[in-house]
N, CA, C and O atoms as a GROMACS GRO file, in nm:
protein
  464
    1UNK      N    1   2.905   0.120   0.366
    1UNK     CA    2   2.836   0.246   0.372
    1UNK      C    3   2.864   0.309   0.509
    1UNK      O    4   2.876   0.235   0.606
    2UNK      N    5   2.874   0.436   0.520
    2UNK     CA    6   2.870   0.499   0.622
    2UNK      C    7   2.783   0.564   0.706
    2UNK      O    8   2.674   0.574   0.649
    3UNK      N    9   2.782   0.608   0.808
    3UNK     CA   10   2.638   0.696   0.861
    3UNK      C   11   2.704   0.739   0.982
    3UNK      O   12   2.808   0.691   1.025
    4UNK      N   13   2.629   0.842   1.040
    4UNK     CA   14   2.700   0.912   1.139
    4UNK      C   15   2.664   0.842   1.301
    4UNK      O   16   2.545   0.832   1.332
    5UNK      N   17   2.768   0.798   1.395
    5UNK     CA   18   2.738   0.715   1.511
    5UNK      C   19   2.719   0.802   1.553
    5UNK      O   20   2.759   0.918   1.536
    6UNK      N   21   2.597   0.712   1.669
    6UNK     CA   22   2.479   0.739   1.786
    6UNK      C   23   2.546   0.680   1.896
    6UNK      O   24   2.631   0.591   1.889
    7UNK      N   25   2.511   0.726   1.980
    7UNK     CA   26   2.560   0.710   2.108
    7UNK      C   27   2.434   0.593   2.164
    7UNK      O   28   2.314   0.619   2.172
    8UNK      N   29   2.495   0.467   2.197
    8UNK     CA   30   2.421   0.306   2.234
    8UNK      C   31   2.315   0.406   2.339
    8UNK      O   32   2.197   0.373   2.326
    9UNK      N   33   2.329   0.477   2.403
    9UNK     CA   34   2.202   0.493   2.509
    9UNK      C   35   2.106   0.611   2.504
    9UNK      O   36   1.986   0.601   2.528
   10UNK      N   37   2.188   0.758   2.458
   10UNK     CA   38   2.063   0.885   2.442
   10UNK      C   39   2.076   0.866   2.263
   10UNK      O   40   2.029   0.965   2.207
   11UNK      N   41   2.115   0.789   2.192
   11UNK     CA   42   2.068   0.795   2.069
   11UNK      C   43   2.113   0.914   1.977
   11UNK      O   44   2.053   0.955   1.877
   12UNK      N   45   2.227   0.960   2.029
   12UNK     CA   46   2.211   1.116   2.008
   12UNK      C   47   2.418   1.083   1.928
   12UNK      O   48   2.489   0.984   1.945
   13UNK      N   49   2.446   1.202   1.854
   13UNK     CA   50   2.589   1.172   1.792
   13UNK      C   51   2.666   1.250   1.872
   13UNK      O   52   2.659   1.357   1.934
   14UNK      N   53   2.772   1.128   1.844
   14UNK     CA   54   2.915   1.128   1.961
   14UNK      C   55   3.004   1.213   1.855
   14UNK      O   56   2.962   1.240   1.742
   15UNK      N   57   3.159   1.262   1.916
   15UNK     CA   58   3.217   1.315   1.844
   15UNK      C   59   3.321   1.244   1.903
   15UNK      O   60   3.327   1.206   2.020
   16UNK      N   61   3.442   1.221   1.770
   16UNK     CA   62   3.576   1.140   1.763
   16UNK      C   63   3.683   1.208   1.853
   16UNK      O   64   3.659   1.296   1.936
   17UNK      N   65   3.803   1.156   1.826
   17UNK     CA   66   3.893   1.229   1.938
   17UNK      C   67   3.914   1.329   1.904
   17UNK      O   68   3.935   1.400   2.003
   18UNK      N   69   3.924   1.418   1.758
   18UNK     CA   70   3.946   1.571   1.724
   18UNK      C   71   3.846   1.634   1.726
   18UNK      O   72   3.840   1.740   1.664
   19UNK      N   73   3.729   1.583   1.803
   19UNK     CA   74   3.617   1.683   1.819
   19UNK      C   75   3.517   1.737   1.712
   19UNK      O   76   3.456   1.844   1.713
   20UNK      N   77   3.514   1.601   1.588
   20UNK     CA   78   3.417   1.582   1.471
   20UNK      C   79   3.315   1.543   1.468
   20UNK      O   80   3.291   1.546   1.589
   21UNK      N   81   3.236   1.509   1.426
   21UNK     CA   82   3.108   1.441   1.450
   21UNK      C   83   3.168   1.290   1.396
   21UNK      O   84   3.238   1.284   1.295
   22UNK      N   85   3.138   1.184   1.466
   22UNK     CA   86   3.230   0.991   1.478
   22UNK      C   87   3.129   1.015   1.340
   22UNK      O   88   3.035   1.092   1.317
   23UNK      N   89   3.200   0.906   1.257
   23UNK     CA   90   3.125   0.863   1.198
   23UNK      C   91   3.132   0.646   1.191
   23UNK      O   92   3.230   0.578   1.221
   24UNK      N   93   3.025   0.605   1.154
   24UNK     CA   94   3.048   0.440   1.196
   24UNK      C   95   3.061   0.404   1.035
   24UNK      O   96   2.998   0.454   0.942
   25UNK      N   97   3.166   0.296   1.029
   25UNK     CA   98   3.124   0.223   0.895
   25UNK      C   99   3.100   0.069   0.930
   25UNK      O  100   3.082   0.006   1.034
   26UNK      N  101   3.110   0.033   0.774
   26UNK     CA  102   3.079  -0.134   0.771
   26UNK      C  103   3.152  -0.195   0.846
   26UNK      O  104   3.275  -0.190   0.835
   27UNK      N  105   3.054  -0.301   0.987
   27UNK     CA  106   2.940  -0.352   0.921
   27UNK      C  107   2.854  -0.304   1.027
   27UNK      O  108   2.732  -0.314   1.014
   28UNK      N  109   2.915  -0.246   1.146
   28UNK     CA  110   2.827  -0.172   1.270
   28UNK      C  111   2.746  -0.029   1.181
   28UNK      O  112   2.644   0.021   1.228
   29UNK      N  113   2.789   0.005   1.093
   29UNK     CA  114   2.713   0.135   1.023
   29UNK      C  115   2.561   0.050   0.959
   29UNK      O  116   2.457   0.114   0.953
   30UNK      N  117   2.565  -0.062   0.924
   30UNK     CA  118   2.444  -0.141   0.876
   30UNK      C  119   2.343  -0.192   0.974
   30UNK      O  120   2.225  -0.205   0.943
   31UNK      N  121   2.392  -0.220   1.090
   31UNK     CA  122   2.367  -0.294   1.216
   31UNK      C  123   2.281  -0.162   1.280
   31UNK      O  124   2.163  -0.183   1.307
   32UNK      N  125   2.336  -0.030   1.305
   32UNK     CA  126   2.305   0.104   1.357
   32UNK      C  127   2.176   0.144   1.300
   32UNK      O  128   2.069   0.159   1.360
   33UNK      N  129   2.207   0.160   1.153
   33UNK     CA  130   2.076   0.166   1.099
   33UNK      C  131   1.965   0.107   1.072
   33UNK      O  132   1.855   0.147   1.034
   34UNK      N  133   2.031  -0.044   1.108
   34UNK     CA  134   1.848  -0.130   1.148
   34UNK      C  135   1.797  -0.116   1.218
   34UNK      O  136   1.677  -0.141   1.210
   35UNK      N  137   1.882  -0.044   1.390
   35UNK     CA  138   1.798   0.015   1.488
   35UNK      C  139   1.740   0.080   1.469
   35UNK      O  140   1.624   0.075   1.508
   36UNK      N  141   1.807   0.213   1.374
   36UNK     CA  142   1.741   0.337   1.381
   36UNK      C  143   1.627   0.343   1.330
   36UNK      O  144   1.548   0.431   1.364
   37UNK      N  145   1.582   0.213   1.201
   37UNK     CA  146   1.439   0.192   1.146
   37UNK      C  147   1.371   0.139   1.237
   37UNK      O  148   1.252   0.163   1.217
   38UNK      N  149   1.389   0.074   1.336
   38UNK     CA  150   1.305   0.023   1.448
   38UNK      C  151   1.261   0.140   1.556
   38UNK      O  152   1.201   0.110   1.659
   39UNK      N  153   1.304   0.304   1.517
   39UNK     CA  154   1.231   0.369   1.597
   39UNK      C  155   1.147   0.476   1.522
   39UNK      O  156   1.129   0.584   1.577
   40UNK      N  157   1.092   0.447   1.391
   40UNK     CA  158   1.042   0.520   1.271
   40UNK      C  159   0.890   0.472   1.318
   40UNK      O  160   0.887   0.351   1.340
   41UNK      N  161   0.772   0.535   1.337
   41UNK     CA  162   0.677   0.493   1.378
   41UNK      C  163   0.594   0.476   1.243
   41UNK      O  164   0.605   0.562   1.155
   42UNK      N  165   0.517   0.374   1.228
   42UNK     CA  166   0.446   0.399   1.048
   42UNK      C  167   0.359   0.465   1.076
   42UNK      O  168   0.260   0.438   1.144
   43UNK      N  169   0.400   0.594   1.003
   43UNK     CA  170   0.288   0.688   0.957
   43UNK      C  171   0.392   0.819   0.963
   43UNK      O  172   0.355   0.935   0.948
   44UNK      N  173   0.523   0.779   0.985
   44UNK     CA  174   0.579   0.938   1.078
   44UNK      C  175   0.683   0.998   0.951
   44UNK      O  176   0.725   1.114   0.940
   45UNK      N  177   0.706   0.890   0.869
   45UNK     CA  178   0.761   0.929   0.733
   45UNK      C  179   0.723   0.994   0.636
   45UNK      O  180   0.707   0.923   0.536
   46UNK      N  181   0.691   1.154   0.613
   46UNK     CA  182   0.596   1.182   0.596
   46UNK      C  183   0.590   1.182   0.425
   46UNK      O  184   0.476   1.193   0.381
   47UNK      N  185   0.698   1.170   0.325
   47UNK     CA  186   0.757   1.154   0.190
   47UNK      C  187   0.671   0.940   0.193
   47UNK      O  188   0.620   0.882   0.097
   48UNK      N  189   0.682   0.903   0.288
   48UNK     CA  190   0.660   0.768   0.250
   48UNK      C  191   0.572   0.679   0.403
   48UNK      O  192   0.626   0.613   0.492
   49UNK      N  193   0.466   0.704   0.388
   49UNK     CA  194   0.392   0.689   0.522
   49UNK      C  195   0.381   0.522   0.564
   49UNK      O  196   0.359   0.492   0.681
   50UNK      N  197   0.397   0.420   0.465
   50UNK     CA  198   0.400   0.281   0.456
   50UNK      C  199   0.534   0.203   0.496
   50UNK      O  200   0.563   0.084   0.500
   51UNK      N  201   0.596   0.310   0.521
   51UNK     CA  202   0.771   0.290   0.623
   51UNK      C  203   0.740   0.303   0.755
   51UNK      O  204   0.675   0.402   0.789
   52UNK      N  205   0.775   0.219   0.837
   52UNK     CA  206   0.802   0.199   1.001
   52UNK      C  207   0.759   0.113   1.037
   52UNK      O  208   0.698   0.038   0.960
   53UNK      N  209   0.772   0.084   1.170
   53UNK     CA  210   0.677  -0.049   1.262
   53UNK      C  211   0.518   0.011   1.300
   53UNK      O  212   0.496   0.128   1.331
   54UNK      N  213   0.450  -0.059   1.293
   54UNK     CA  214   0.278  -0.006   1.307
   54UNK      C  215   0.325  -0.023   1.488
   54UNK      O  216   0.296  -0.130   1.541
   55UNK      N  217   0.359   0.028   1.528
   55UNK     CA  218   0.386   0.043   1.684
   55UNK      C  219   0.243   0.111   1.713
   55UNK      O  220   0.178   0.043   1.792
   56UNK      N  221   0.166   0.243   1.665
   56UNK     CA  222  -0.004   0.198   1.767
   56UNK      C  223  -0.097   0.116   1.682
   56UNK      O  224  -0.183   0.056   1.746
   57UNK      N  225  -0.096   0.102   1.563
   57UNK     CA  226  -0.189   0.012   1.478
   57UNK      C  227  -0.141  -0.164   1.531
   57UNK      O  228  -0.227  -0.244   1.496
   58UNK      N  229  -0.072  -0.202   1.576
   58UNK     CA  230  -0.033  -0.323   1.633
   58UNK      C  231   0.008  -0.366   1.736
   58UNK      O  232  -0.015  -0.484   1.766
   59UNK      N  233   0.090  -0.273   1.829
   59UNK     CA  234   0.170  -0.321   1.948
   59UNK      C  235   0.122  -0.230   2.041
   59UNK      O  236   0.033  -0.272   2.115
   60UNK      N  237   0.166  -0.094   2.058
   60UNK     CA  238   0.075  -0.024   2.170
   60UNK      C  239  -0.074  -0.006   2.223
   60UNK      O  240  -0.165   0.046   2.158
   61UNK      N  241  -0.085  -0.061   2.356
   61UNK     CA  242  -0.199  -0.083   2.405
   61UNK      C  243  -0.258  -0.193   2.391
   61UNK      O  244  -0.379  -0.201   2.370
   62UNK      N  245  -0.159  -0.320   2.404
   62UNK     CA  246  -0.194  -0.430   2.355
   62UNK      C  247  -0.094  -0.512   2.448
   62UNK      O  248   0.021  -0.477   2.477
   63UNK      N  249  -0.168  -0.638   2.495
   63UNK     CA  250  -0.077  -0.687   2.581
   63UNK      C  251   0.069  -0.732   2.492
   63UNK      O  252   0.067  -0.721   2.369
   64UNK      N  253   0.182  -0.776   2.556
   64UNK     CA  254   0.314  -0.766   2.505
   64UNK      C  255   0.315  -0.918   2.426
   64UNK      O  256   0.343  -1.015   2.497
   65UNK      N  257   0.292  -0.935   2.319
   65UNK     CA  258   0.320  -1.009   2.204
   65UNK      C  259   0.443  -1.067   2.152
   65UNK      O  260   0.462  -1.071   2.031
   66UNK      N  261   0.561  -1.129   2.266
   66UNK     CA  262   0.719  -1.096   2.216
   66UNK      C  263   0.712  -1.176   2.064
   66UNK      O  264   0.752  -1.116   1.964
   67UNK      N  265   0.667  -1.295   2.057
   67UNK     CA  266   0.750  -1.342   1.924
   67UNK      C  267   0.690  -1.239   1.805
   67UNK      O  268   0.764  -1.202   1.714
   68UNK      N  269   0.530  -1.190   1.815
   68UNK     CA  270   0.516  -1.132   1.689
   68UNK      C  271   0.575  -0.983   1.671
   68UNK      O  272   0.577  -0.930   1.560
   69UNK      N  273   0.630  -0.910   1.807
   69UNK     CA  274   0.729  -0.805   1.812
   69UNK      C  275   0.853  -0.867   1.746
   69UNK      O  276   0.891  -0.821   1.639
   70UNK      N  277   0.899  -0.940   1.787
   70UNK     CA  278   1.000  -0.985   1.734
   70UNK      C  279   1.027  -0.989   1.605
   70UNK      O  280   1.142  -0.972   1.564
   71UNK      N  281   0.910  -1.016   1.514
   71UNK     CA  282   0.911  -1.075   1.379
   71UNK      C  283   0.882  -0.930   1.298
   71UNK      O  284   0.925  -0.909   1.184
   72UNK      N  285   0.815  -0.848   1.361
   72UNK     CA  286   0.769  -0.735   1.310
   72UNK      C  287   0.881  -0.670   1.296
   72UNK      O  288   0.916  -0.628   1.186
   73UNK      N  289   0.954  -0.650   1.410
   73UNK     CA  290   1.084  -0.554   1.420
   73UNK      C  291   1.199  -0.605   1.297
   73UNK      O  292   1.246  -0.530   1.212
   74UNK      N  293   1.232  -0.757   1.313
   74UNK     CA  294   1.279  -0.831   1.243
   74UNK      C  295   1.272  -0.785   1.045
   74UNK      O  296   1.363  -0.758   0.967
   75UNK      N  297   1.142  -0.793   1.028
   75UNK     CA  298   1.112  -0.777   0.909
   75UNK      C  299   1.103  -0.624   0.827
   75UNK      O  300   1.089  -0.591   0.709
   76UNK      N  301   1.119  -0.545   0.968
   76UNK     CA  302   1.114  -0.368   0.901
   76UNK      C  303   1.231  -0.349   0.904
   76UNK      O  304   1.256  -0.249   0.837
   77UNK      N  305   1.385  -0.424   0.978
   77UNK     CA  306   1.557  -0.406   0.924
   77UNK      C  307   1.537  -0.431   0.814
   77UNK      O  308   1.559  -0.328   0.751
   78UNK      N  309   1.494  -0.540   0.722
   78UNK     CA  310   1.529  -0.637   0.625
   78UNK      C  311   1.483  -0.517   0.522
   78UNK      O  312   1.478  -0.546   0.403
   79UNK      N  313   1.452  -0.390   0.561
   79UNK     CA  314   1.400  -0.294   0.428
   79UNK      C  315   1.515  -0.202   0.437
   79UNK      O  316   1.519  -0.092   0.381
   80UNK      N  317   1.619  -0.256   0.517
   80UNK     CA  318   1.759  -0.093   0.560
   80UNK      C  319   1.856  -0.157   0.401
   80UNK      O  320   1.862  -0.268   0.347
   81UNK      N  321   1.890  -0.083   0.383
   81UNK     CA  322   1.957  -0.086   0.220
   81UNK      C  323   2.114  -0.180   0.304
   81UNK      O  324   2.169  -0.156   0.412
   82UNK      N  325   2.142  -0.279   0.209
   82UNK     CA  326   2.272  -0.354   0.287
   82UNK      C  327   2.231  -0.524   0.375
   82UNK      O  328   2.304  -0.622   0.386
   83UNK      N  329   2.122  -0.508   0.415
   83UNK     CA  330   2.046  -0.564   0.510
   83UNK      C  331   2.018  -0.743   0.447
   83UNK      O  332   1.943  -0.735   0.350
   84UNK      N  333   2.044  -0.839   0.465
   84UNK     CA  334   2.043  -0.996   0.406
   84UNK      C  335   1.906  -1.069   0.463
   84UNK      O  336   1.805  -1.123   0.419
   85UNK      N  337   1.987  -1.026   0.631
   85UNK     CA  338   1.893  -1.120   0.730
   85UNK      C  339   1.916  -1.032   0.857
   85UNK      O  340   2.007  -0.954   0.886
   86UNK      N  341   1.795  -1.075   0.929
   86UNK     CA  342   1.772  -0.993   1.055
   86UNK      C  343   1.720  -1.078   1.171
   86UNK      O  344   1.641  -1.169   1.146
   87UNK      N  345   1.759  -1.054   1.296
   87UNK     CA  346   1.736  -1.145   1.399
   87UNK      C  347   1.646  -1.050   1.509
   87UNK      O  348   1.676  -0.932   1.489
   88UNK      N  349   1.574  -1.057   1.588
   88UNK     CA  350   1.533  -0.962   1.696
   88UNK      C  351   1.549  -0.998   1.823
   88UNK      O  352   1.467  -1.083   1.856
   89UNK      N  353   1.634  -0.960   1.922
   89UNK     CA  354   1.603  -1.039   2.073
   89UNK      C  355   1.548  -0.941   2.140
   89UNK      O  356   1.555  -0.842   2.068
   90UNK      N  357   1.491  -0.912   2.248
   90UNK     CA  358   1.384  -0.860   2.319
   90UNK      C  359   1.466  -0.896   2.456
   90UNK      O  360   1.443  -1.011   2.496
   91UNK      N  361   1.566  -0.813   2.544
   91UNK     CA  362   1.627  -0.814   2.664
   91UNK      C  363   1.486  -0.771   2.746
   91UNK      O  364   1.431  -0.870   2.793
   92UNK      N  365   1.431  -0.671   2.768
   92UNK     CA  366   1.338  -0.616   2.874
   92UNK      C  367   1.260  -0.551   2.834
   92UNK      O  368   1.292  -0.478   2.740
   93UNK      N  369   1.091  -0.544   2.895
   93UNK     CA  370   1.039  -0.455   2.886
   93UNK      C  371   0.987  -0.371   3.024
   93UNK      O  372   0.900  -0.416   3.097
   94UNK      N  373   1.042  -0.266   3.043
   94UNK     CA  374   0.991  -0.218   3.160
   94UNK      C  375   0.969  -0.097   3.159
   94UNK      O  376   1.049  -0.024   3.100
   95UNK      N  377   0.839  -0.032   3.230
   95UNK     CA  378   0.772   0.024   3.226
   95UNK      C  379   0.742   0.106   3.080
   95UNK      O  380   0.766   0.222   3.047
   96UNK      N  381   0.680  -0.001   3.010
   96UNK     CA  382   0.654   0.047   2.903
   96UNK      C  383   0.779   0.057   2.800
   96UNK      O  384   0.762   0.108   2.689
   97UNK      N  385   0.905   0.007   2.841
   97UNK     CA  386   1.011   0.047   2.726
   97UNK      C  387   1.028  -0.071   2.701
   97UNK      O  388   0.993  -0.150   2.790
   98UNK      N  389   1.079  -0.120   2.594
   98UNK     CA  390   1.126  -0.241   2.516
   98UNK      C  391   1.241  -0.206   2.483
   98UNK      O  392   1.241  -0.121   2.394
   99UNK      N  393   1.399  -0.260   2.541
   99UNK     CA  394   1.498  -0.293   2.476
   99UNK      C  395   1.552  -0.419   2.454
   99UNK      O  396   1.512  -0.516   2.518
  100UNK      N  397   1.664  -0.429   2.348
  100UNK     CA  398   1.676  -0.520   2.250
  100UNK      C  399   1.791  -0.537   2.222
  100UNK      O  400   1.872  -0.474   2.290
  101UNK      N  401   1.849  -0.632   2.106
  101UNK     CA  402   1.961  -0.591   2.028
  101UNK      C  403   1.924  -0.689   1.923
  101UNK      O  404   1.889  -0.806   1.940
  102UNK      N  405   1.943  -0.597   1.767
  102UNK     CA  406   1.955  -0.637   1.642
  102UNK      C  407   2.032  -0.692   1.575
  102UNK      O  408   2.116  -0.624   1.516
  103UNK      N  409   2.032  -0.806   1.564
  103UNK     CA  410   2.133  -0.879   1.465
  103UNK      C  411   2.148  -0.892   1.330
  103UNK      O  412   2.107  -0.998   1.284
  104UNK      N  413   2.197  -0.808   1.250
  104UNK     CA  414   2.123  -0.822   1.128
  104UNK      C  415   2.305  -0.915   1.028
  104UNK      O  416   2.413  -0.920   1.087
  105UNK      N  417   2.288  -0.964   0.902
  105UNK     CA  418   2.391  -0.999   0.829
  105UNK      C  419   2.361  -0.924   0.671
  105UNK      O  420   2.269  -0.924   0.589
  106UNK      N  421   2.516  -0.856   0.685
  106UNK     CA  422   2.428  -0.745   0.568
  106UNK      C  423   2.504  -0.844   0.418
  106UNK      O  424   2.550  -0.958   0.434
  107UNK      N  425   2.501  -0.788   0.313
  107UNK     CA  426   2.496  -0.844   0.155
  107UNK      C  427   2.679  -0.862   0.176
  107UNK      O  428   2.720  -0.915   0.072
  108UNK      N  429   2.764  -0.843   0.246
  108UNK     CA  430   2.927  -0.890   0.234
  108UNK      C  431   2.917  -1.001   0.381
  108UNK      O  432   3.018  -1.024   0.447
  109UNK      N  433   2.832  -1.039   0.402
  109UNK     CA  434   2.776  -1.128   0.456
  109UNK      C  435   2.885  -1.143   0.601
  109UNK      O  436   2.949  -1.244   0.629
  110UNK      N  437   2.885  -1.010   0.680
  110UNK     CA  438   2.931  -1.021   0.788
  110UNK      C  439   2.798  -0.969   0.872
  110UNK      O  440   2.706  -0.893   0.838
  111UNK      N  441   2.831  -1.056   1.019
  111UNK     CA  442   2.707  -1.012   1.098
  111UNK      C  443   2.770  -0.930   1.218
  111UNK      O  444   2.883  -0.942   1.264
  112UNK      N  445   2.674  -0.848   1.257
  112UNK     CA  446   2.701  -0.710   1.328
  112UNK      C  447   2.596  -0.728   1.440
  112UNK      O  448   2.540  -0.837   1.445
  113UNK      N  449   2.560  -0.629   1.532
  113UNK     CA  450   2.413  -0.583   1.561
  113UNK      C  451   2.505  -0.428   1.660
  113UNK      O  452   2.616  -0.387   1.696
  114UNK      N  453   2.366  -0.396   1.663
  114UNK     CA  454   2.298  -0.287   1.776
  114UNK      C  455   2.180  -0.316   1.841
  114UNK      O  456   2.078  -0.379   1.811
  115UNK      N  457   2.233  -0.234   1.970
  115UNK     CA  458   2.129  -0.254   2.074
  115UNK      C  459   1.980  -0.099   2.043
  115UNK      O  460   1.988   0.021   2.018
  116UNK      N  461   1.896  -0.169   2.058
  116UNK     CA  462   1.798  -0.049   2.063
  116UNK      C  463   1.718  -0.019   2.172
  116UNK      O  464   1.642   0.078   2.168
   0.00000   0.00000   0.00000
C-alpha cells in the first residue's frame, strides 16, 4: 500500500526529485502509518471517536508510565490496516515530548519502523 511520505521530524510532506509530492511504499508506507495513528488523540476522529490513544483520559497529567505507554501505543498500530505485530520503544521524554520509534511487521511479514 502506499501513502504519501512525511518528513521523520516536522511531520509535514516532502517532495521527490521532480518536485511531486514523495510518495512511501511497502513496507516503510505501513511502518509511517503506525506513527501517524500514534498521533490521533481518542476523541479527535470525529466519523469514529473510539480511534486513537486516550493520551488525556490515560497518559497526560499523569506521572510517565513507560511500559503501559508502551503497550498502549503498541496496541493502537495493531488497528493500521497491513499491521501483524507492533513493538514500542520510548527514546526520550523531554519536556513534556515523548519520542520513539515503531516497529511494526506487517501481513508479507517484513519488519519496518518509524520514528515518532
Amino acid at each position: 500500500m502506499n501513502t504519501l511520505l512525511l518528513d521523520t521530524d516536522k511531520w509535514d510532506l516532502v517532495l521527490d526529485v521532480s518536485g511531486n509530492i514523495a510518495v512511501a511504499s511497502d513496507p516503510y508506507s505501513v511502518a509511517q502509518d503506525g506513527a501517524s495513528s500514534l498521533k490521533l488523540l481518542q476523541g479527535e476522529l470525529w466519523y469514529d471517536t473510539t480511534q486513537g490513544v486516550p493520551y488525556f483520559q490515560r497518559i497526560f497529567g499523569k506521572a510517565p508510565n513507560i511500559p503501559y505507554m508502551k503497550s498502549v501505543l503498541a496496541a493502537e498500530v495493531l488497528d493500521v490496516p497491513g499491521v501483524t505485530a507492533a513493538v514500542c520503544f520510548i527514546t526520550s521524554i523531554q519536556n513534556r515530548n515523548v519520542r520513539g520509534q515503531i516497529q511494526i511487521t506487517d501481513s508479507n511479514g517484513q519488519t519496518s519502523a518509524a520514528s515518532f
